[in-house]
C-alpha positions in Angstrom: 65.2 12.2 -199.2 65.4 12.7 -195.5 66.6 10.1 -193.2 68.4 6.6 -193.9 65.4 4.4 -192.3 63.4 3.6 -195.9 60.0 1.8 -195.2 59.5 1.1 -198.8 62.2 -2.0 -198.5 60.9 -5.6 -199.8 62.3 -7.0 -196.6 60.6 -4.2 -194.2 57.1 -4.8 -196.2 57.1 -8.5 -196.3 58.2 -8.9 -192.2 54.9 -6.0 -192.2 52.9 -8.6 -194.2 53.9 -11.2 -192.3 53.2 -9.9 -189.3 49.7 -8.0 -190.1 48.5 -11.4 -191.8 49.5 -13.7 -188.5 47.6 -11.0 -186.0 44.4 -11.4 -187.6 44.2 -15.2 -187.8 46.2 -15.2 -184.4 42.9 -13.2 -183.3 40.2 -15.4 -185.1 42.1 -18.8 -183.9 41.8 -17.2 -180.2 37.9 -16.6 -180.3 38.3 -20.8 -181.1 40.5 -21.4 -178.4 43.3 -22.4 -180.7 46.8 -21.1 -180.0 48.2 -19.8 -182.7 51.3 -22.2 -182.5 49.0 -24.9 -183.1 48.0 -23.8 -186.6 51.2 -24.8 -188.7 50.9 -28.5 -186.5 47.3 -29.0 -187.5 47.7 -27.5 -191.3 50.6 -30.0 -191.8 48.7 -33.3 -189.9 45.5 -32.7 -192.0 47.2 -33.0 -195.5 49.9 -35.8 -193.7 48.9 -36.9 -190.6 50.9 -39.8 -189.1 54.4 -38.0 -189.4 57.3 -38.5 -186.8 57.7 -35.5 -184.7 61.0 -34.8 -186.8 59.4 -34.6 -189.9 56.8 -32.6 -188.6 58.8 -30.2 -187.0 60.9 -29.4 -190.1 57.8 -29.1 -192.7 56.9 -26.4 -189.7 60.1 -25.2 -189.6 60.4 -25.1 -186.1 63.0 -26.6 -183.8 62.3 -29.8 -182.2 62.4 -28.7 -178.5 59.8 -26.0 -179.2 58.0 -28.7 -181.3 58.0 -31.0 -178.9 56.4 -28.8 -175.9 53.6 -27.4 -178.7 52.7 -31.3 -179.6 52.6 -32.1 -175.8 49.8 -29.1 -175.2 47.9 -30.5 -178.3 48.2 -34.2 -176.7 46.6 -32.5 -173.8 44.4 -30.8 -175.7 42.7 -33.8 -177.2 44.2 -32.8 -180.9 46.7 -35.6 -181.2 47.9 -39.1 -179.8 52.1 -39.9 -180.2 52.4 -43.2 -181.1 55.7 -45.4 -181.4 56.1 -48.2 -184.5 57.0 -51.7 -183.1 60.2 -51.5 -185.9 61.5 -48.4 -184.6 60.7 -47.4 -180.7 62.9 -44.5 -181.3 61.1 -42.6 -183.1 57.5 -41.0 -182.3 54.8 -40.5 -184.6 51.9 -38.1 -184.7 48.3 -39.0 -185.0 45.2 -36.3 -185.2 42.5 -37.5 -183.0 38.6 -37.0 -184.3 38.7 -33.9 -182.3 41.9 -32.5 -184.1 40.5 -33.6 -187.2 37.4 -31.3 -186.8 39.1 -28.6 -186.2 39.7 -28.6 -189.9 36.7 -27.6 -190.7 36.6 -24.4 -188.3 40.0 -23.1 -189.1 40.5 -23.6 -192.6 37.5 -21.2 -193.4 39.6 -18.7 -190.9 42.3 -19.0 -192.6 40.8 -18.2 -196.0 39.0 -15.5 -194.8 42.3 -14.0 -193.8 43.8 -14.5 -197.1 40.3 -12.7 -199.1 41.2 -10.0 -196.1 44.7 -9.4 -197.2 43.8 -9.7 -200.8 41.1 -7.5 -200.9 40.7 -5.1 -203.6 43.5 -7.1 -206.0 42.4 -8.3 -209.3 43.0 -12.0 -210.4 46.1 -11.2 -212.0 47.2 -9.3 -209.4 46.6 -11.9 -206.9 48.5 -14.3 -209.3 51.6 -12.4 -210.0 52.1 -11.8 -205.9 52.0 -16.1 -205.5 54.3 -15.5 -208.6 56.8 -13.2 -207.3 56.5 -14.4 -203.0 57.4 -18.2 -204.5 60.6 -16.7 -206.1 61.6 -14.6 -203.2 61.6 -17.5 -201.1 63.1 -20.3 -203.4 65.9 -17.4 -203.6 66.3 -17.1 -200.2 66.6 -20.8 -199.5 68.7 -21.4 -202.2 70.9 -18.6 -200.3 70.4 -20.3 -197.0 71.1 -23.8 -197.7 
């Protein structure tokens, strides 16, 4: 087998998945004038919205200083308002707005159509046993990571 680069590795195909997946909702998000960055925030406030900015920037798994600046552009935006609890004025909390809350109901369909896109032409049990075998990779390589 010629050469030592092997474009058949699990790693190398899942960063391809990845990165195929995000471009084509990265490109339907644009045509709604949503940044792409904005998506994990809004996914994560419309199942839990009220969440310090703490929480919310680990369930995205993003670092606070870059969470920080992405929640500011979605204050401007009219997405969110940052509250502060009279028991703890430390800590800021995040609030949809009615606008942010409607975008719910313009991105989730994206989103979905995305996943039928990536999907397409795998039966039922073939769509299962990828959930299946992605939700072990990952467990495995958190468990490694922690």
């Amino acid at each position: 087998m010629p050469s030592s680069i092997h474009f058949d590795r699990t790693a190398h195909l899942l960063k391809l998945a990845s990165k195929a997946t995000a471009r084509a909702l990265q490109n339907r998000l644009a045509k709604q004038n949503v940044a792409y960055g904005h998506w994990t925030f809004l996914r994560i406030l419309w199942q839990d919205d009220g969440l310090s900015v703490t929480e919310l920037c680990r369930r995205a798994g993003v670092a606070k200083p870059a969470g920080a600046t992405a929640l500011h552009a979605m204050e401007k935006l009219g997405y969110l308002t940052k509250e502060q609890k009279p028991d703890n004025q430390k800590a800021i909390y995040i609030y949809l707005t009615a606008q942010g809350r409607e975008l719910e109901k313009k991105l989730v369909p994206l989103a979905l159509e995305v996943n039928e896109l990536a999907l397409n032409g795998l039966r039922k049990s073939q769509r299962e046993s990828l959930r299946t075998t992605l939700s072990v990779i990952i467990k495995n390589l958190e468990t490694e990571n922690s």
